[in-house]
Structure formats: structure tokens, C-alpha cells
SEDO-727959 format. One line per field, with one value per residue: x, y, z of N, C-alpha, C, O in turn; residue in one letter. Coordinates in steps of 0.02 Angstrom, whole numbers, plus 50000, padded with zeros to 5 digits. Example, Ala and Ser with C-alpha at 12.3 -4.5 7.8 and 13.67 -1.06 7.14 Angstrom:
BEGIN
nx <- 50660, 50642
ny <- 49716, 49888
nz <- 50390, 50354
cax <- 50615, 50684
cay <- 49775, 49947
caz <- 50390, 50357
cx <- 50660, 50645
cy <- 49835, 50002
cz <- 50390, 50394
ox <- 50712, 50670
oy <- 49834, 50057
oz <- 50423, 50402
rest <- A, S
***
This chain:
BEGIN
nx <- 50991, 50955, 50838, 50766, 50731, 50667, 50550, 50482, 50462, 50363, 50262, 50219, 50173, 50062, 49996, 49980, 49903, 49788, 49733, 49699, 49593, 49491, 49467, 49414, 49303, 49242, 49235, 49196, 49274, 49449, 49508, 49557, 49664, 49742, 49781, 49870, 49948, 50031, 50077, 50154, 50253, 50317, 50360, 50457, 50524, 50601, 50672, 50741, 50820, 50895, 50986, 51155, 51283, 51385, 51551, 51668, 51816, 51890
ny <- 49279, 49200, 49157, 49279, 49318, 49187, 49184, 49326, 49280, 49171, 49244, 49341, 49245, 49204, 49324, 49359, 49252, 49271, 49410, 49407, 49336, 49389, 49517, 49440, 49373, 49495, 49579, 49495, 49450, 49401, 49518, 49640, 49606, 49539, 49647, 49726, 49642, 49643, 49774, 49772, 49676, 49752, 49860, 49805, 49762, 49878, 49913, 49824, 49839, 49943, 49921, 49914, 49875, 49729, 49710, 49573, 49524, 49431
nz <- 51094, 51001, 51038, 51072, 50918, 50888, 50942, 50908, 50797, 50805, 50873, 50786, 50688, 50745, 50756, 50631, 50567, 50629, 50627, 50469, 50476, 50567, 50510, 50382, 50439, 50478, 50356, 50252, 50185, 50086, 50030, 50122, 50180, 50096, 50034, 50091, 50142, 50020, 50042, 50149, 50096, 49991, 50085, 50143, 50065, 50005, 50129, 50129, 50008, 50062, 50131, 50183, 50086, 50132, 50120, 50069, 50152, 50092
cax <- 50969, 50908, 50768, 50712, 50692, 50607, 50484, 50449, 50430, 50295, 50210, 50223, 50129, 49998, 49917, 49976, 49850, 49733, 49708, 49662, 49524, 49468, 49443, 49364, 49237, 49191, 49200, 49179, 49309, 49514, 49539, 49612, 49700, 49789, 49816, 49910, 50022, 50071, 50118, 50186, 50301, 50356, 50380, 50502, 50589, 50625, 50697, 50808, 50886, 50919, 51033, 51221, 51313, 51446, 51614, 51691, 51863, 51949
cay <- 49314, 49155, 49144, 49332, 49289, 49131, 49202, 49356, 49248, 49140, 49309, 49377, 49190, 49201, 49380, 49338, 49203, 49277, 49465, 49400, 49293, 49423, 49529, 49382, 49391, 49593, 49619, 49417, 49422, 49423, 49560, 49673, 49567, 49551, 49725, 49741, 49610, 49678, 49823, 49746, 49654, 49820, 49924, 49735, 49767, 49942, 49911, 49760, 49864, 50018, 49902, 49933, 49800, 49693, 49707, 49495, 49540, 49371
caz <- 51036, 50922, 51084, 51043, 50844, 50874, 51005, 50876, 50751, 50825, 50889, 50722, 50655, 50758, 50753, 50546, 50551, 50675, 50589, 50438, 50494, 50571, 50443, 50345, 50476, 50482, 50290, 50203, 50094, 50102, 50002, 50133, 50203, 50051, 50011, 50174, 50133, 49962, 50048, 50179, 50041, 49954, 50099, 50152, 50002, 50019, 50156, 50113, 49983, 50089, 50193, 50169, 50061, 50180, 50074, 50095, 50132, 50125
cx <- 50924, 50819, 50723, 50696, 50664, 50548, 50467, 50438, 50353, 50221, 50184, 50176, 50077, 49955, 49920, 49926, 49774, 49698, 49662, 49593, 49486, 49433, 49410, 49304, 49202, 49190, 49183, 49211, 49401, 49567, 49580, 49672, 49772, 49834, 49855, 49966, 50065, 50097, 50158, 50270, 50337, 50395, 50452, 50568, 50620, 50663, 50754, 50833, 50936, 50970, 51110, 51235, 51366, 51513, 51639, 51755, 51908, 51977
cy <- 49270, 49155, 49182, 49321, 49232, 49164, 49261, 49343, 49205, 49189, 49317, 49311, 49195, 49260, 49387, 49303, 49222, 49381, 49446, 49372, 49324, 49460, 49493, 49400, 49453, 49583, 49539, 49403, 49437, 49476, 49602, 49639, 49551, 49590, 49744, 49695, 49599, 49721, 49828, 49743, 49721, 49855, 49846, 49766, 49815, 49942, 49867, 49790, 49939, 50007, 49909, 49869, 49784, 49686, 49620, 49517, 49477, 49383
cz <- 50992, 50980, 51069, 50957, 50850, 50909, 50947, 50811, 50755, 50815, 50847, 50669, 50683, 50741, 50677, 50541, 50605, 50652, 50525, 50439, 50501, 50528, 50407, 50368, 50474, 50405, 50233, 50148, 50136, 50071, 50058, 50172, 50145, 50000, 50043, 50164, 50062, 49994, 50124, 50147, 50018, 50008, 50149, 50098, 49984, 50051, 50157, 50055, 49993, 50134, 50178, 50156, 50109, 50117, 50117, 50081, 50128, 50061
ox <- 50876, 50762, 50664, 50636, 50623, 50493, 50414, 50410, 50304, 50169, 50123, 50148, 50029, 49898, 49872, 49891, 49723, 49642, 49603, 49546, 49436, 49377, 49357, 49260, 49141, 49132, 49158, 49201, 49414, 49628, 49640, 49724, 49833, 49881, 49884, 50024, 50114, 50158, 50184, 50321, 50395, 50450, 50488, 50627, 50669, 50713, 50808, 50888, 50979, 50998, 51103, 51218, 51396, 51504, 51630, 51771, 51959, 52028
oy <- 49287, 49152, 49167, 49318, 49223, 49156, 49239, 49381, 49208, 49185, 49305, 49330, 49190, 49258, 49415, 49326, 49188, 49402, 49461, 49389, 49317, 49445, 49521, 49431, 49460, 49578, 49545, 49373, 49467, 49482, 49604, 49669, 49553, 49582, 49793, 49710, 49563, 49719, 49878, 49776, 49731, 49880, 49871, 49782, 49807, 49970, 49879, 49764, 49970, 50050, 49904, 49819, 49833, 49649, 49608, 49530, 49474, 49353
oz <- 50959, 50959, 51056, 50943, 50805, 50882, 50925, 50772, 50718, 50783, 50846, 50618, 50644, 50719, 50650, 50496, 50612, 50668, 50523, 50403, 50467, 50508, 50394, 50337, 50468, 50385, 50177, 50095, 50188, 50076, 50047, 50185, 50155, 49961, 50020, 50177, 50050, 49985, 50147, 50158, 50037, 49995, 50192, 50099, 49946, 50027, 50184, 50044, 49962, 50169, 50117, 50187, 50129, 50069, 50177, 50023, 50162, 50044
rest <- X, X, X, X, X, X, X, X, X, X, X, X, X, X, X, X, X, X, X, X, X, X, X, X, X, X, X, X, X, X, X, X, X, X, X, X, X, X, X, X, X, X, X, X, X, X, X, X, X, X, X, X, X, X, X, X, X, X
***
């Protein structure tokens, strides 16, 4: 299991650092690039509080 989260973590670093560039290149700026990862972020955080709380029964 830690093999599949490291390996889609990596994944997940590279086409992270290899989209934006991109973009850089077609439009010369990093604006969308950074509109995408505002709403990235939000729709993150939506989701991390839609998760069911763990009750600590000790």
C-alpha cells in the first residue's frame, strides 16, 4: 500500500510540475495554472470535511 501512495505521489509531482510549464509556454503567464490550483484547493477541502469524524474510543 505505502508503494501505491509513493508511486502516485511522484506521478502526481511530475505532470504537477510538467502541466504548468506547459501552459507557461501556450499562454506566457501562470495565471491558469493558478486558478486550477485554487480550485483544486477548495474542491480538497470540501472534501476533507465531508469525511466522517473517527470517534477515539480509548
Amino acid at each position: 500500500m505505502i508503494g501505491w501512495l509513493f508511486l502516485s505521489h511522484q506521478i502526481g509531482s511530475a505532470i504537477g510540475s510538467y502541466i504548468p510549464g506547459l501552459l507557461y509556454d501556450v499562454t506566457g503567464s501562470y495565471d491558469i495554472s493558478f486558478i486550477y490550483s485554487i480550485i483544486l484547493l477548495i474542491g480538497a477541502s470540501v472534501l476533507s470535511f465531508l469525511l466522517p469524524a473517527v470517534a477515539n474510543n480509548e
